[in-house]
Rosetta silent file (secondary structure, phi, psi, omega in degrees, C-alpha in Angstrom):
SEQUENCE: XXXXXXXXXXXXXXXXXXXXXXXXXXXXXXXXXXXXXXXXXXXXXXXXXXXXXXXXXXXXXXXXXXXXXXXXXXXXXXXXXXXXXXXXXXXXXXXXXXXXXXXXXXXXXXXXXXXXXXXXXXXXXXXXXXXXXXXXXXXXXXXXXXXXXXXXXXXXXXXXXXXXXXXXXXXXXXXXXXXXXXXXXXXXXXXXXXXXXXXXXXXX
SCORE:     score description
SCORE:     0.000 S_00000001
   1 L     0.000  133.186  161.703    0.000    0.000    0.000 S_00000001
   2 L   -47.971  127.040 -176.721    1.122    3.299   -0.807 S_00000001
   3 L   -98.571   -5.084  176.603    2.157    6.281    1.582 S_00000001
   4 L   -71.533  148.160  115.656    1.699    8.881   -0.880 S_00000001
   5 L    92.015   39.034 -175.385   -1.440   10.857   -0.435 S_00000001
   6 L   -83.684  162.779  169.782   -2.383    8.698    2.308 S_00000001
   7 L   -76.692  164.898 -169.985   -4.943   10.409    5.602 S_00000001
   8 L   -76.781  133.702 -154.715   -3.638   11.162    8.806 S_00000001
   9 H   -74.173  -33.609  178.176   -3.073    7.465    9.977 S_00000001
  10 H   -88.811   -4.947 -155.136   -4.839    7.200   13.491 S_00000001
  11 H   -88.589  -44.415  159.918   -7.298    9.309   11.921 S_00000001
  12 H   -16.671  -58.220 -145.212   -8.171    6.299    9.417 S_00000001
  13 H   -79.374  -39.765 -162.033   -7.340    3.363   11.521 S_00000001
  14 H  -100.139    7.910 -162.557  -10.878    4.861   13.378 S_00000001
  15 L   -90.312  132.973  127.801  -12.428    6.530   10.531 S_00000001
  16 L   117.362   -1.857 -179.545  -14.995    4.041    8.699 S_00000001
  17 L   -76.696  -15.485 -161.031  -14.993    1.210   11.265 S_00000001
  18 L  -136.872 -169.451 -160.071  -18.353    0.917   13.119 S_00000001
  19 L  -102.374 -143.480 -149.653  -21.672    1.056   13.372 S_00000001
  20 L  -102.427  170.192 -143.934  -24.673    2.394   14.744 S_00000001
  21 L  -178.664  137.617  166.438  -25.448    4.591   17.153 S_00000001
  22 L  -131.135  166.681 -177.911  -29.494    6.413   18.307 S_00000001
  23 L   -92.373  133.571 -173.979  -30.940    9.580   18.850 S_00000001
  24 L  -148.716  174.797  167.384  -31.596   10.856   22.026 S_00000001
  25 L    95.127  -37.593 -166.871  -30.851   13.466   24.776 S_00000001
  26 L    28.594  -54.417 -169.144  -32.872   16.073   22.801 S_00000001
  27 L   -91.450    8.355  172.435  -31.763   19.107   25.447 S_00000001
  28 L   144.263 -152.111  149.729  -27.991   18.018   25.109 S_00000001
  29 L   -57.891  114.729  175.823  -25.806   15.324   26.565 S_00000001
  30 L    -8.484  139.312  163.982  -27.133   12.431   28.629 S_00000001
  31 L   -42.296  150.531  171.565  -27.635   12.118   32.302 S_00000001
  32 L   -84.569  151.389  156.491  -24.899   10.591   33.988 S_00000001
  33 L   112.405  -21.525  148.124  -24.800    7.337   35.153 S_00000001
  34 L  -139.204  160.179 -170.541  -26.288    5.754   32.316 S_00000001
  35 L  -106.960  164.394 -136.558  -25.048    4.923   28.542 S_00000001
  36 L  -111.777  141.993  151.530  -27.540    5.507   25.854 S_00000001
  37 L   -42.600  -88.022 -171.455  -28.236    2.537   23.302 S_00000001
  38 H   -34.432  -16.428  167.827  -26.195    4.362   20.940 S_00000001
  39 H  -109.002   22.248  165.264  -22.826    4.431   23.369 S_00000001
  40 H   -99.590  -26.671  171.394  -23.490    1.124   24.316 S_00000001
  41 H   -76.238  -42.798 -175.457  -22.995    0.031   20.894 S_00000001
  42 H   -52.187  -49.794 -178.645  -20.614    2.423   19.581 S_00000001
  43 H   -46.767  -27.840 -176.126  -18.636    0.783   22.806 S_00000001
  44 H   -77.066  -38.573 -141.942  -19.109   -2.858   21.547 S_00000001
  45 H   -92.481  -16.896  172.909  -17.901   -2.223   18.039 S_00000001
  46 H   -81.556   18.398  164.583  -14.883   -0.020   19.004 S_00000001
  47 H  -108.640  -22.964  175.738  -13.931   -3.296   21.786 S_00000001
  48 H   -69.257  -87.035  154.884  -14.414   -5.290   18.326 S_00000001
  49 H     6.293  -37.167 -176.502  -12.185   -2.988   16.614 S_00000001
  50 H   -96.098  -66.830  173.138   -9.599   -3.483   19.275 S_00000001
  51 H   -30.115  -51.261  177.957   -9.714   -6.833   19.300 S_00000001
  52 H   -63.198  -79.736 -174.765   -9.433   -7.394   15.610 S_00000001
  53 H   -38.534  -14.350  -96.537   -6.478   -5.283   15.616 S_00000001
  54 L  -171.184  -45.714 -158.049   -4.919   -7.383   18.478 S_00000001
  55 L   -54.795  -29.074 -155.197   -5.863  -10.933   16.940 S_00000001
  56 L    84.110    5.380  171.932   -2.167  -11.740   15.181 S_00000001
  57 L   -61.782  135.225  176.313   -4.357  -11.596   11.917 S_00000001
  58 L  -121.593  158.758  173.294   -2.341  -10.651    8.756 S_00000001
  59 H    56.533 -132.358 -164.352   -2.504   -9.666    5.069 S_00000001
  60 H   -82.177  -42.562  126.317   -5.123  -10.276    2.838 S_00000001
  61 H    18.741  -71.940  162.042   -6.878  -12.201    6.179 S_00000001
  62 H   -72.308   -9.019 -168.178   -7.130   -9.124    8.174 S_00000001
  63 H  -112.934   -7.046  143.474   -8.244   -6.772    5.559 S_00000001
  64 H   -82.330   -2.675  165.946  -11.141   -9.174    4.975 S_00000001
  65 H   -81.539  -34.897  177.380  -11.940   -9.262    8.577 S_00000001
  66 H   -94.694  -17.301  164.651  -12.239   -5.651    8.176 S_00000001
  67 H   -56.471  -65.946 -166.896  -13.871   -5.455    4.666 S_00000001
  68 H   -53.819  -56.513  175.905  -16.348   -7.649    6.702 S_00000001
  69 H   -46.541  -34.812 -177.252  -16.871   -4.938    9.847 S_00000001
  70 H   -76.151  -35.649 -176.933  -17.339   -2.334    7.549 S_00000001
  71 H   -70.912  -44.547 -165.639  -20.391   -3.967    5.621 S_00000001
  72 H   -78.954  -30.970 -168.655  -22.015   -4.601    8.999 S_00000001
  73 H  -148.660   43.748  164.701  -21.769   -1.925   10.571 S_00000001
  74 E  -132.447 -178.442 -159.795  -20.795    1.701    8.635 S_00000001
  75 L  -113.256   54.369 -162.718  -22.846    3.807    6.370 S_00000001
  76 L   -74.745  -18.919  161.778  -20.139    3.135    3.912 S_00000001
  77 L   -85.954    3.669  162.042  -22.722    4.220    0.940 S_00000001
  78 L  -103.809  -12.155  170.447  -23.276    7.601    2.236 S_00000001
  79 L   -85.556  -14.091 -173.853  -20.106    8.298    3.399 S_00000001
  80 L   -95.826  -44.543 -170.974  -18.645    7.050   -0.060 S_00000001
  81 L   -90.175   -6.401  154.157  -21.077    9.475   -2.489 S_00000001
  82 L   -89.378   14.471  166.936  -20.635   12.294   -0.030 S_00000001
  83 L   -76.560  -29.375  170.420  -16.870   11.834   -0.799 S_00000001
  84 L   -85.741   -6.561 -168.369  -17.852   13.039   -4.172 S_00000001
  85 H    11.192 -120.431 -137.284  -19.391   16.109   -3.032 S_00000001
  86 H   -84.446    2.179  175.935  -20.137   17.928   -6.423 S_00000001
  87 H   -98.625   20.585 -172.129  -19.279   15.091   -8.585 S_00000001
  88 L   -63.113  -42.083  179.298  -21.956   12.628   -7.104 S_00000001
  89 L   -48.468  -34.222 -162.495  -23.914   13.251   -9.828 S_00000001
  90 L   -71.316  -18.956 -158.511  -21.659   12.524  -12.357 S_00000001
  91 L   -50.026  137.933  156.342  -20.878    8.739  -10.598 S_00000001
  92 L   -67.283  142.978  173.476  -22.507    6.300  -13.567 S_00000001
  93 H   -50.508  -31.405 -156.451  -25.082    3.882  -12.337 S_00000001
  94 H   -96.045   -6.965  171.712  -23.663    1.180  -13.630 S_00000001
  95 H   -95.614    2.746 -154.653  -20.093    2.119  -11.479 S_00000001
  96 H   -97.986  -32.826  165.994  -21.981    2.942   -8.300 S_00000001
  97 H   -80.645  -58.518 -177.212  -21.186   -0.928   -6.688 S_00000001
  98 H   -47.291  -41.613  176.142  -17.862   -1.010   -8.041 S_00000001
  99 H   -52.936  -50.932  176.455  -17.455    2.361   -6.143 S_00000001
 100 H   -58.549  -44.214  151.927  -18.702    1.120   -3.382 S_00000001
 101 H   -24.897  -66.368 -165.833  -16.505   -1.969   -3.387 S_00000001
 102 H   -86.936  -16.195 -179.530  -13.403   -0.167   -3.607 S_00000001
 103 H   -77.196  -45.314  178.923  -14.192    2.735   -0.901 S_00000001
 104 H   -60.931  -38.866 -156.119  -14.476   -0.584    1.649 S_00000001
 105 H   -76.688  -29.881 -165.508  -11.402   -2.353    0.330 S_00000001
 106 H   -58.881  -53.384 -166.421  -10.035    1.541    0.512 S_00000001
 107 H   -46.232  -62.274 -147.523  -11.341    1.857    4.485 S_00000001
 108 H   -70.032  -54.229 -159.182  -10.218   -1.964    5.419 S_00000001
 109 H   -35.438  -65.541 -179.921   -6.784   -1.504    3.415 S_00000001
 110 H   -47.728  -31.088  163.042   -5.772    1.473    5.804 S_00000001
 111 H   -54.694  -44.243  177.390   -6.702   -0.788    8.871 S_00000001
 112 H   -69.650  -54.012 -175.781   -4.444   -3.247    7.795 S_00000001
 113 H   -51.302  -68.099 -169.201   -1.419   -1.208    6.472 S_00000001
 114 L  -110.623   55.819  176.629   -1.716    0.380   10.269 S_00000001
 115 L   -93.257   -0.944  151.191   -3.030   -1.638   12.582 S_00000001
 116 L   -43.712  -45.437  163.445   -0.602   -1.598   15.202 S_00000001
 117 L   -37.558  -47.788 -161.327   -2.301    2.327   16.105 S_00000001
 118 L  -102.545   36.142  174.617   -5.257    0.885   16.681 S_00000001
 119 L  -130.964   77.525  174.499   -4.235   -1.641   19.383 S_00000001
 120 L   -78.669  163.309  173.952   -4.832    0.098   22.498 S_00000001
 121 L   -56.013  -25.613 -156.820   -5.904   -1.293   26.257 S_00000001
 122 L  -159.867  178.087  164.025   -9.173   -0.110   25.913 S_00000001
 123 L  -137.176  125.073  179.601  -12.106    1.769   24.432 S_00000001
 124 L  -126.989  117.351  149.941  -14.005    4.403   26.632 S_00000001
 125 L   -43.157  154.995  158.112  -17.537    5.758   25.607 S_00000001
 126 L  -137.749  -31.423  176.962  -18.076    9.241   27.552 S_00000001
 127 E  -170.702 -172.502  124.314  -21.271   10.981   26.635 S_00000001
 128 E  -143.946 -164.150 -152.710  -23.036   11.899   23.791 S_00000001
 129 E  -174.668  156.438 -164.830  -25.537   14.732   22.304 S_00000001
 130 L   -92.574  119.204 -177.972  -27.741   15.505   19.287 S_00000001
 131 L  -130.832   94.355 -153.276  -25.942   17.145   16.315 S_00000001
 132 L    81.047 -144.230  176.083  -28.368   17.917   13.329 S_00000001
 133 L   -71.940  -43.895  172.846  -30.270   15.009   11.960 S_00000001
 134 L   -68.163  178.471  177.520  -27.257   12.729   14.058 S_00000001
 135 E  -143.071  135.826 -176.733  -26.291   12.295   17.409 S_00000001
 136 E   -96.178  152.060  177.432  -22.556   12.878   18.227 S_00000001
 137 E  -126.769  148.800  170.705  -20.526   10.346   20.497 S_00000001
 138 E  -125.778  123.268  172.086  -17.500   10.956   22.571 S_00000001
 139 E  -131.269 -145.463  -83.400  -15.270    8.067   23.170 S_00000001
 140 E   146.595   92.219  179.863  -11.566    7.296   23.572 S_00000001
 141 E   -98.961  134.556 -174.734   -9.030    4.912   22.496 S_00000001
 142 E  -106.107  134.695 -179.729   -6.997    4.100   25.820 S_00000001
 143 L   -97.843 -178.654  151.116   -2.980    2.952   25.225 S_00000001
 144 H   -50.340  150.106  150.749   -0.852    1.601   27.275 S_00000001
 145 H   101.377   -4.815  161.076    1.454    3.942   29.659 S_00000001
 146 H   112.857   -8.192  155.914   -2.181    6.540   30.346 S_00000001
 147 L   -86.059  165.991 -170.520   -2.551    7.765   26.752 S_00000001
 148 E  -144.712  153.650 -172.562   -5.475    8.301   24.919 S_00000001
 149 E  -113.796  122.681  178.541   -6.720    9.355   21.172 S_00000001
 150 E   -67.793  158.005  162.943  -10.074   11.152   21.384 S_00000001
 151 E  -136.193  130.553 -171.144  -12.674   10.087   19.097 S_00000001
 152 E  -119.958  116.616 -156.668  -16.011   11.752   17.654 S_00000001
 153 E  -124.255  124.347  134.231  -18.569    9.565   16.236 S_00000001
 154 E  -131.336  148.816 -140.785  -21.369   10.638   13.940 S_00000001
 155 E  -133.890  142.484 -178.797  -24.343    8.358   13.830 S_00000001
 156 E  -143.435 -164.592 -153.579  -27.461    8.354   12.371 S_00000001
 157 E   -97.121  130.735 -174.527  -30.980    6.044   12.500 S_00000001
 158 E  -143.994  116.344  176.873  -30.985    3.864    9.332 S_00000001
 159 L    64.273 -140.643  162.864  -34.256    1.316    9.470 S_00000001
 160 L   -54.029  -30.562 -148.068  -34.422   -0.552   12.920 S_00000001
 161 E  -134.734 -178.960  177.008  -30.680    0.320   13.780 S_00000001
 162 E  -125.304  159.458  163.227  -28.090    2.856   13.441 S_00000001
 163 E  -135.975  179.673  167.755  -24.950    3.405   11.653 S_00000001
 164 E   -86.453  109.589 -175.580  -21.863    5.685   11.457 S_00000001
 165 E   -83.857  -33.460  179.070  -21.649    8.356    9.153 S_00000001
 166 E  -133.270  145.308  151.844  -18.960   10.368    9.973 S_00000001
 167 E  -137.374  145.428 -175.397  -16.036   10.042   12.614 S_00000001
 168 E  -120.675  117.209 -166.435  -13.782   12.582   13.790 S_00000001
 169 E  -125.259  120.287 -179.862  -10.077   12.004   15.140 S_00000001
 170 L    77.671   21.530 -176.297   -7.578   15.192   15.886 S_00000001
 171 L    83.762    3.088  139.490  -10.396   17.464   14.818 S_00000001
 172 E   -94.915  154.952  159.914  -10.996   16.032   11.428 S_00000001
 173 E   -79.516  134.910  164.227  -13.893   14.602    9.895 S_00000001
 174 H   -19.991  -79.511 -153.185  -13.918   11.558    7.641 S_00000001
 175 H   -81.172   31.981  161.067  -16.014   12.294    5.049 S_00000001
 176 H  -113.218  -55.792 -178.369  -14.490   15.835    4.675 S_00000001
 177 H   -40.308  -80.563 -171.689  -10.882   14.403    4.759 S_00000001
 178 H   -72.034   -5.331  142.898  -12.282   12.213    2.011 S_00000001
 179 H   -32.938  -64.696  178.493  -14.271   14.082   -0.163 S_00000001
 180 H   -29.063  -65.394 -178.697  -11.223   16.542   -0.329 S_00000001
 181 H   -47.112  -61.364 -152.705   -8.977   13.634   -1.748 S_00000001
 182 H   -86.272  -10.020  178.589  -11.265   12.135   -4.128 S_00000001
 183 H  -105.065   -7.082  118.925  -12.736   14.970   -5.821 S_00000001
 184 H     6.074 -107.294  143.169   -8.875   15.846   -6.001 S_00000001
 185 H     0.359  -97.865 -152.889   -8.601   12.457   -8.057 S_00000001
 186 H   -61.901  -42.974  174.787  -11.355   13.561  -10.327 S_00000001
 187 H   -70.528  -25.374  173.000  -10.562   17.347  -10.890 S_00000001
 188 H   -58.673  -39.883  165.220   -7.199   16.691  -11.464 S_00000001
 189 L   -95.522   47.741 -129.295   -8.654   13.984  -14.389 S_00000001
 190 L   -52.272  105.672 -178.911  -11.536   16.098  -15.037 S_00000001
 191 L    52.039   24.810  168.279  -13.895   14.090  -13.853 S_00000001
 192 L   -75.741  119.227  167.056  -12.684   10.576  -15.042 S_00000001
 193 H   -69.045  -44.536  171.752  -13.879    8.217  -12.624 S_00000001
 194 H   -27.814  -55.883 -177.567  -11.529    5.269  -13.989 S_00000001
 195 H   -47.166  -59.643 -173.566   -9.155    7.719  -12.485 S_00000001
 196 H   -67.449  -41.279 -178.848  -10.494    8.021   -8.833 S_00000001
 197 H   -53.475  -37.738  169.564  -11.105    3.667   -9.216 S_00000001
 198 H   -49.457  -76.454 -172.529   -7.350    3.772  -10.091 S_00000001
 199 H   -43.318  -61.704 -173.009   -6.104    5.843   -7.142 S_00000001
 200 H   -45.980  -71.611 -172.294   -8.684    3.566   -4.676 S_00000001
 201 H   -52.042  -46.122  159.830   -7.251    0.167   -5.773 S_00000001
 202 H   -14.299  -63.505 -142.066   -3.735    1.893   -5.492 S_00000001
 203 H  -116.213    6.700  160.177   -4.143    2.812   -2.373 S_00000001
 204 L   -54.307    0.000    0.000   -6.200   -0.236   -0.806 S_00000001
């Protein structure tokens, strides 16, 4: 995998991994003393997340363990066509699963290439709060030796469940980091998608 024109690397390792998350709290952040559906989940899949990272899994192995986490539980097709911001339109129908394909293999690749980051002691939920149409979560990745990488989860109601639309690590957002890149890609090719499918598989 390639290091050129890669995302800031812990920001990655948490960007695109989990799942769902519900809305609640209306007047703000939670009561104390109890977690919300939505950080009780966010909590399981970022202890999955840890785990996974943790297992001794390698190669093409681990980045299908993570290919898999990503179908179950991120909003990887809204987070992939707002990556296109003004070119969404342009995506062909008949390319829009192949996009989608390669935006996971994109996600799980960066898990793999660095998955040493994201195998900390712990995971800590802390509160969360209504932001828009979403509900924002504040967790935590805890390392060894008393550090910790904040994390900002947004989640939103999809069906029965929830998933994760956005996440934010050092005070970026995902789907802003990637938008930026990929419409990049395409202005730089004016607007060849073959181009942005190139760079994804590249960089997988």
């Amino acid at each position: 995998m390639k290091e050129t024109g890669l995302l800031d690397r812990r920001y990655v390792l948490v960007a695109l991994a989990a799942g769902s998350v519900s809305l609640a709290w209306p007047g703000g952040v939670r009561p104390a003393g109890a977690a919300t559906g939505p950080e009780s989940y966010v909590q399981a899949i970022g202890n999955d997340v840890i785990a996974l990272a943790k297992s001794g899994a390698q190669g093409g192995s681990l980045r299908s363990r993570f290919v898999s986490l990503l179908q179950r539980h991120s909003d990887i097709r809204g987070i992939a066509l707002f990556s296109l911001g003004t070119y969404q339109k342009q995506l062909p129908a008949s390319e829009r699963s192949k996009y989608f394909d390669l935006v996971i293999r994109y996600a799980a690749g960066f898990f793999t290439y660095y998955v040493n980051d994201f195998a900390g002691r712990g995971f800590d939920v802390k509160s969360s709060r209504p932001r828009g149409k979403s509900i924002e979560v504040e967790s935590s990745i805890l390392y060894d030796g008393g550090s910790t990488a904040p994390v900002r989860w947004s989640v939103v109601k999809t069906g029965s469940g929830y998933r994760v639309n956005d996440v934010n690590v050092r005070g970026i957002w995902l789907s802003l980091q990637m938008q930026q890149q990929f419409t990049s890609v395409l202005k730089r090719n004016k607007g060849d998608f073959q181009a942005l499918f190139k760079y994804l598989r590249e960089n997988a």
